[in-house]
Phi, psi and omega in degrees: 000313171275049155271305181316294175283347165297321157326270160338258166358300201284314172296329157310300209279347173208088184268353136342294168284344164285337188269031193249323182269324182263349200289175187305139173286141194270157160314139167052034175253151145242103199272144177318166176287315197305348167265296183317310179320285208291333164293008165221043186294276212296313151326323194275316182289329216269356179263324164350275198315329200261328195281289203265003163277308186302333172309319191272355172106334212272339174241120185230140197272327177310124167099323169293193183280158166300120178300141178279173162301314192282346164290329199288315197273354257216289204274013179304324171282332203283285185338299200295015202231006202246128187336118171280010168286357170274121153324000000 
């Protein structure tokens, strides 16, 4: 939780740059590798974390909220890259 909200803060507080990293993608851009590695630092750690709290029990998935569609389709790229024994 505090990866999230130190996330979250810094994107409050300079949201230029987040949308230079994180923003809606323009049509008929492709961004360089040199750009993707560090735009997926942070996604990458926070599905890291989230992979191995649930392996260990330590994170239990019953019982939150239900995710929507457009989150589902969101996490679709991550998701295709994630153990599938994870939820």
């Amino acid at each position: 939780m505090a990866i999230c909200h130190g996330v979250r803060d810094w994107s409050l507080d300079h949201p230029q740059e987040c949308s230079l990293i994180f923003g809606t993608p323009v049509p008929e851009f492709e961004a360089s590798a040199d750009a993707v590695g560090p735009a997926s630092r942070v996604p990458a750690l926070l599905t890291g974390l989230l992979v191995e709290m649930v392996g260990t029990g330590e994170y239990d998935l019953i019982g939150q909220l239900p995710i929507s569609d457009d989150v589902r389709r969101a996490l679709s790229p991550v998701r295709e890259k994630s153990p599938p024994r994870y939820p």
